[in-house]
C-alpha positions as CSV (number, residue, x, y, z in Angstrom):
1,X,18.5,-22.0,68.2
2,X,21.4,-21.8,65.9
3,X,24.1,-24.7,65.3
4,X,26.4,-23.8,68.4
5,X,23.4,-24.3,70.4
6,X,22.6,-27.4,69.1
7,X,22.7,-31.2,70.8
8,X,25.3,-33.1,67.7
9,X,22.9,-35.6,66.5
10,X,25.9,-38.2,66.9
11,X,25.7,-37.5,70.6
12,X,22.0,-38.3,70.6
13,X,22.0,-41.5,68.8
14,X,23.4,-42.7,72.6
15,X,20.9,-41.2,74.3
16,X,19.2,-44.1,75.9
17,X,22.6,-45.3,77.8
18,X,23.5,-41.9,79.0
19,X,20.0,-41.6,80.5
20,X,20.4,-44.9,81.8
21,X,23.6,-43.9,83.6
22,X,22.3,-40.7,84.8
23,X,19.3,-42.4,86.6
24,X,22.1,-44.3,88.8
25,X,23.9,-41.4,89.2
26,X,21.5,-39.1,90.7
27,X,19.9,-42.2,92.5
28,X,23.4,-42.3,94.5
29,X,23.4,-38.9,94.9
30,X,19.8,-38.7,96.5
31,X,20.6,-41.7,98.9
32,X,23.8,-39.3,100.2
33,X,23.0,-38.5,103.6
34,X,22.2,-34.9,104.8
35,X,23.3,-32.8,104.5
36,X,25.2,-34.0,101.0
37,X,22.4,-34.6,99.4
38,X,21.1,-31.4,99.3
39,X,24.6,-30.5,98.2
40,X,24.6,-33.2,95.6
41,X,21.1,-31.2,94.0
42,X,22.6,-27.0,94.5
43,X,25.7,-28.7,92.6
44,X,23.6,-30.3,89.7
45,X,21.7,-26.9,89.2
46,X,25.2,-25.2,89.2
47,X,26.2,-27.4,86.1
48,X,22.7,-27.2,84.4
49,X,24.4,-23.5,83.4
50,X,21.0,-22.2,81.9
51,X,19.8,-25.3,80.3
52,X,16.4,-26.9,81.2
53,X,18.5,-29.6,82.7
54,X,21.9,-31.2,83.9
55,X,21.5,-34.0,82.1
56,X,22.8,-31.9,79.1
57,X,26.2,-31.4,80.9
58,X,27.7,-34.2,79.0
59,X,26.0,-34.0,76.3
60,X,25.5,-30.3,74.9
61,X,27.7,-29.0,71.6
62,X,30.4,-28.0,74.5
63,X,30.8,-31.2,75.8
64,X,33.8,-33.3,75.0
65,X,32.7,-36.9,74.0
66,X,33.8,-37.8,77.5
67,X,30.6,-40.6,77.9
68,X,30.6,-41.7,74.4
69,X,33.7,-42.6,73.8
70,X,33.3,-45.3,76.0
71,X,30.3,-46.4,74.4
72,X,32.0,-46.7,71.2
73,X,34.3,-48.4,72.4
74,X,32.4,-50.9,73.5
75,X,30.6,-50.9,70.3
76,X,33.9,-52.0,68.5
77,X,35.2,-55.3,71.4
78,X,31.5,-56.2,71.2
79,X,31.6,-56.5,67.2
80,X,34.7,-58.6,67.9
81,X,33.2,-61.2,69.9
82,X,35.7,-59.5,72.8
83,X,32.6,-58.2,74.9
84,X,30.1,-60.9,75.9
85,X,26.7,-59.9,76.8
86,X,27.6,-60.4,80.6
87,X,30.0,-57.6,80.2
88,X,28.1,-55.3,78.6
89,X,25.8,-55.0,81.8
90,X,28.5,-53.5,83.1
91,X,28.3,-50.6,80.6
92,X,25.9,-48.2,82.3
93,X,27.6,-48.7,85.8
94,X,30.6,-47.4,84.6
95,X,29.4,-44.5,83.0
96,X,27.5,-43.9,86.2
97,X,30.5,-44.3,88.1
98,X,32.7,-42.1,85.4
99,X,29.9,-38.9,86.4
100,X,30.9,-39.1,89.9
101,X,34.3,-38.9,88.8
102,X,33.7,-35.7,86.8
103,X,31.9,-34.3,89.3
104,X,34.8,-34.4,91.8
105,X,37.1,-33.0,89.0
106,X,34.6,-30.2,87.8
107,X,34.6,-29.1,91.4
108,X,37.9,-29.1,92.1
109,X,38.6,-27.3,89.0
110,X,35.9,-24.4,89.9
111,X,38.2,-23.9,93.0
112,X,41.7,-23.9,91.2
113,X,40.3,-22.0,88.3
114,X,38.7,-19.1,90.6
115,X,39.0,-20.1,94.3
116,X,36.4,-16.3,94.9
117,X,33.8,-17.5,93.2
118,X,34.0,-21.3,94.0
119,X,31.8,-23.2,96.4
120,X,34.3,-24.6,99.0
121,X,31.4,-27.1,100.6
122,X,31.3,-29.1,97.8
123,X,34.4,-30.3,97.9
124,X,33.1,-32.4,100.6
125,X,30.4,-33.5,98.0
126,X,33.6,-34.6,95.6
127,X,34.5,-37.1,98.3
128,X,31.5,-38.7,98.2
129,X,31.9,-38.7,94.3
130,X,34.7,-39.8,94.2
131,X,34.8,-42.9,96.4
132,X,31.2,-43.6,94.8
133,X,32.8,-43.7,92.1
134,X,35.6,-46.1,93.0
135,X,33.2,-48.2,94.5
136,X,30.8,-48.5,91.0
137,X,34.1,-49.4,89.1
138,X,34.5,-52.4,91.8
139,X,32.0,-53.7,91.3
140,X,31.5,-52.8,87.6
141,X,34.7,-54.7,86.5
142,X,34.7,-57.5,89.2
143,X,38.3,-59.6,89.1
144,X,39.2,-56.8,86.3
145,X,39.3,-54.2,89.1
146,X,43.1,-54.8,90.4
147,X,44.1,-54.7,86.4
148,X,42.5,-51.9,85.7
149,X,42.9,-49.6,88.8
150,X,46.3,-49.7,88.0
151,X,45.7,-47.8,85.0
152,X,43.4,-45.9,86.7
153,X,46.3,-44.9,89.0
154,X,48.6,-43.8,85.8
155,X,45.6,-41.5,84.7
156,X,45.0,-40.0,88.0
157,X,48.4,-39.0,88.0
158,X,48.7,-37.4,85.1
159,X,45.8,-35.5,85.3
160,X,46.7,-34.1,88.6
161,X,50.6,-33.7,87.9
162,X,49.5,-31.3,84.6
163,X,47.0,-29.2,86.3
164,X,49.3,-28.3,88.5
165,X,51.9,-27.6,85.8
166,X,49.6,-25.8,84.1
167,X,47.9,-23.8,87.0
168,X,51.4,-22.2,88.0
169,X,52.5,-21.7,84.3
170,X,49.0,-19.4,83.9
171,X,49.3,-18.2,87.2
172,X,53.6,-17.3,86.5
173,X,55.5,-14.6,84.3
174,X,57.5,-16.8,81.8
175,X,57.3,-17.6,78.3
176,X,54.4,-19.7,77.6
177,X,55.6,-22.2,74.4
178,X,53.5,-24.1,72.1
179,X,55.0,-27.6,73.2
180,X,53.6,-26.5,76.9
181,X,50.4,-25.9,76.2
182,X,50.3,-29.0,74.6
183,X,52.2,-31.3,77.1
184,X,49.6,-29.1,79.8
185,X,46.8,-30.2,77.4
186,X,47.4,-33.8,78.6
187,X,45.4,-32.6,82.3
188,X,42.1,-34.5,80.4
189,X,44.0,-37.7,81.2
190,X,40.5,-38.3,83.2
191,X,39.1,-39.1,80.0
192,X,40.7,-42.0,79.8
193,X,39.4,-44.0,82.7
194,X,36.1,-44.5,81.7
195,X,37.7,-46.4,78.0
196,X,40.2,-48.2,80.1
197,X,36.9,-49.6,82.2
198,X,35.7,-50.3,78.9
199,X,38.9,-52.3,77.8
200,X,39.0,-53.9,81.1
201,X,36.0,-55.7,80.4
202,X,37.3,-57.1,77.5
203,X,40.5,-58.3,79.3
204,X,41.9,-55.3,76.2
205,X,43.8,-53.2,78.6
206,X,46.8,-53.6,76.1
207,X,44.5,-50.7,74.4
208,X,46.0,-48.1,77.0
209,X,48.7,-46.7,74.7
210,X,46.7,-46.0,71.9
211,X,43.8,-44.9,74.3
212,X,46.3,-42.4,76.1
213,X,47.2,-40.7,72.4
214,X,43.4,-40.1,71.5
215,X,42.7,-38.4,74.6
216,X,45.6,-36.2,74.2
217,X,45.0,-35.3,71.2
218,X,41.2,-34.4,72.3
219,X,43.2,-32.5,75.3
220,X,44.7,-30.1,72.7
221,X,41.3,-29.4,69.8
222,X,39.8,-28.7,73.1
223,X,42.0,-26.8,75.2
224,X,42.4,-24.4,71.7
225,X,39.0,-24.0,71.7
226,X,38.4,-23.4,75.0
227,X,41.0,-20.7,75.2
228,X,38.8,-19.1,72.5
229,X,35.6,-19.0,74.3
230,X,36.5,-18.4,77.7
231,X,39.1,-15.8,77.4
232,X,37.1,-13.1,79.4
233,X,36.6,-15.3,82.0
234,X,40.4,-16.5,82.0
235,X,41.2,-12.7,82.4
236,X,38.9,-11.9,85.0
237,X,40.2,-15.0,86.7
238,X,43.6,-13.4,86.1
239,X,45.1,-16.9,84.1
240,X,47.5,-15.9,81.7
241,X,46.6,-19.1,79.1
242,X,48.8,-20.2,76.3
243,X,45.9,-17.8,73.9
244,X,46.5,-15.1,76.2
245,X,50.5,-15.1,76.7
246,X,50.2,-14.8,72.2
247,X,48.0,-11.8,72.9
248,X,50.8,-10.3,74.5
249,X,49.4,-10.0,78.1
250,X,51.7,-10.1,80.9
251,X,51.5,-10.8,84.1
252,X,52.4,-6.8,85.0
253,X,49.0,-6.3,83.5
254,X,47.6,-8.6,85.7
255,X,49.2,-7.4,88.5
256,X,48.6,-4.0,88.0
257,X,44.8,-4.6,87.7
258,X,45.5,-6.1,91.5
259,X,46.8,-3.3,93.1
260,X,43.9,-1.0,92.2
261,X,41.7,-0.9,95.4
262,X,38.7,1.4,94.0
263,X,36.2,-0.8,92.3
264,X,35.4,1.4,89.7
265,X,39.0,2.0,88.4
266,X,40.0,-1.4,88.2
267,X,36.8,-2.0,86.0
268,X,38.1,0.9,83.9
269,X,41.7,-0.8,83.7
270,X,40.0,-4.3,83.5
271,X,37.9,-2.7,80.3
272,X,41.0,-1.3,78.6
273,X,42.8,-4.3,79.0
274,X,40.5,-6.5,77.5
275,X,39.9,-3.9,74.7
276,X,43.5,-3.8,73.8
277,X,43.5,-7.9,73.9
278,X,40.5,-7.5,71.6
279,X,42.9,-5.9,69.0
280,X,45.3,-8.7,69.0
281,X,42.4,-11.5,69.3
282,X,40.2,-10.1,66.5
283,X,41.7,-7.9,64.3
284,X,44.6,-9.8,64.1
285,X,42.9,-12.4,63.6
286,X,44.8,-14.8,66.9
287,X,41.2,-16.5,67.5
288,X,40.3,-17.4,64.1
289,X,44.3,-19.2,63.7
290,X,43.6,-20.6,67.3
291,X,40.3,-22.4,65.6
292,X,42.3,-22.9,62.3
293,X,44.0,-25.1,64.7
294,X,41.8,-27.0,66.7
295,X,39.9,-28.0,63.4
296,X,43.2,-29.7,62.4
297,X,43.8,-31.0,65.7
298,X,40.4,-32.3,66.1
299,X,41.1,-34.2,62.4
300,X,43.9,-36.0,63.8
301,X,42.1,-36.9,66.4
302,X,39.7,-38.8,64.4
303,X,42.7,-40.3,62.7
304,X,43.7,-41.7,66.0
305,X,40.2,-42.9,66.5
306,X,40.1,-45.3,63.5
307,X,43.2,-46.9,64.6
308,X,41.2,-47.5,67.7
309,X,38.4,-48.9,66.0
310,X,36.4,-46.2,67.6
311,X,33.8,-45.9,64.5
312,X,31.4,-43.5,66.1
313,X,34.4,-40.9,66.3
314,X,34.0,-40.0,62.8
315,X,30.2,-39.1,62.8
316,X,30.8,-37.0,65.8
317,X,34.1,-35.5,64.2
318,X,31.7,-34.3,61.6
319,X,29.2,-32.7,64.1
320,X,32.2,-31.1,65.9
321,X,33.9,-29.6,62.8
322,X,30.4,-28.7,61.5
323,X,30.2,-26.8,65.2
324,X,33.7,-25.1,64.6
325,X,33.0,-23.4,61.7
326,X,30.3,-22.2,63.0
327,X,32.3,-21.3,65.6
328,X,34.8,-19.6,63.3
329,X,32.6,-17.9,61.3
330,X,30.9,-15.9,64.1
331,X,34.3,-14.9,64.9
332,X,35.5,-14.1,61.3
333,X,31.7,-11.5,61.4
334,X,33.1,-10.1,65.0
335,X,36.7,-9.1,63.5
336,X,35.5,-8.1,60.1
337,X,32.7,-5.6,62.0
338,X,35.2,-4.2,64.4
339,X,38.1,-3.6,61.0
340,X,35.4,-1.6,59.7
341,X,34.0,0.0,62.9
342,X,38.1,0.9,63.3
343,X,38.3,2.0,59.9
344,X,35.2,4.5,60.1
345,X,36.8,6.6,63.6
């Protein structure tokens, strides 16, 4: 097992309250009735993506700190006297409820991002997520609820409005600038609700600004990394991204690739395609200035942390810039052996 296999040790230090979390989680998704429950345990397979279990969705070297945040969070109002111990019961329920909630956007996203190979049942499982969710967060947060649902509302919002934007832009011919793709890296406003639960508790919603800034900044290292690794699947999925519009695809490519009815000769064209992206993405070196970037993005993002009082943040910083190098690296091997496989034709 090599580094970008491997759990960041900052994300297992929090362990015990993730597992905590998950055993509510799945505990509401096993009293679903049928047939949702059964669809509640296909759908947790689908996530466990290889691993021995889904319990490593949020917390694998992929994940985003999306569950830990929170935590820290928590760790910082509780050093301050702001989070009595009555509070702090309410810890786990919210993350619990915070999985339902990513559960109902993961699904929704599998259909937007490639509607073919999308389950379209489990949408109706993302209902029950989703008002489980709204119900955990009740109850959770008490006489905070009205407070905070109203930043819940703002989040919502946002997240839904930029996917959109986002999903027509990939899915469109224009010009795809830099200060899109980072207003369109603002869809993660999700992230936020489970820190503005957090600040709720501690009557601290007046945190939402500064919350709102981290997690966009998070949106953007991410996104740029994202884009790195998944720009076969964003091609096959026929998304034009922000990585991909550098790379000089267009969406005549993509279109062309449509109107070929024999299988074979569309994977022929699909092939060529991607080999002349490869050009652009390796040998020009686009992938290793797209991580280039997220390494400085994800710094900032730790900046923005500290002024949160998120002190956690930095360890994990360190994990996730020790995992982009590695990243970087392997990349930096791939375009350095293709140069010299060019240069030897």
């Amino acid at each position: 097992m090599n580094l970008l296999d491997t759990a960041f040790p900052s994300y297992l230090a929090k362990q015990a309250e993730i597992d905590a979390a998950w055993d509510l989680c799945e505990k509401r998704l096993a009293g679903l009735p049928s047939p949702l429950d059964t669809l509640a345990t296909r759908f947790l397979h689908a996530i466990a993506e290889g691993t021995p279990s889904h319990r490593s969705y949020f917390s694998g070297p992929l994940a985003p700190p999306l569950l830990y945040m929170p935590l820290w969070l928590a760790d910082r109002l509780a050093s301050e006297g702001a989070l009595p111990a009555r509070a702090q019961a309410s810890i786990v329920p919210i993350l619990a409820a915070t999985m339902q909630g990513y559960f109902y956007v993961r699904i929704q996203d599998d259909l937007l991002d490639d509607p073919a190979r999308a389950d379209p049942e489990l949408l109706l499982l993302g209902n029950a997520c989703f008002a489980g969710m709204a119900l955990a967060y009740t109850e959770a947060l008490g006489p905070r609820a009205p407070a905070f649902f109203q930043a819940f509302d703002r989040a919502i919002a946002a997240f839904s409005r930029l996917t959109l934007a986002e999903l027509r832009v990939v899915r469109g011919e224009g010009p795809y600038a830099e200060a899109l793709f980072e207003e369109h890296a603002g869809k993660v406003a999700f992230a936020r609700v489970p820190l503005l639960a957090i600040a709720a508790l501690a009557d601290a919603l007046h945190l939402e600004a500064s919350i709102t800034t981290l997690v966009d900044r998070l949106g953007v290292t991410y996104g740029l990394a994202n884009d790195v690794l998944g720009w076969p699947r964003d091609l096959r999925a026929g998304h034009r991204t922000h990585l991909l519009a550098q790379a000089h695809l267009s969406r005549a490519d993509l279109d062309h690739l449509a109107t070929l009815a024999d299988e074979h000769a569309r994977a022929e064209a699909h092939e060529a395609l991607a080999e002349r992206l490869r050009v652009t993405l390796y040998e020009g070196m686009l992938l290793h200035r797209t991580i280039e970037r997220a390494i400085a993005e994800q710094a900032r993002a730790a900046e923005d942390a500290r002024k949160l009082g998120l002190h956690g943040f930095d360890v994990y910083t360190a994990d996730r810039l020790a995992w982009l190098g590695a990243l970087d690296r392997e990349i930096l091997a791939m375009s350095m052996k293709r140069a010299l496989g060019a240069r030897s034709r």
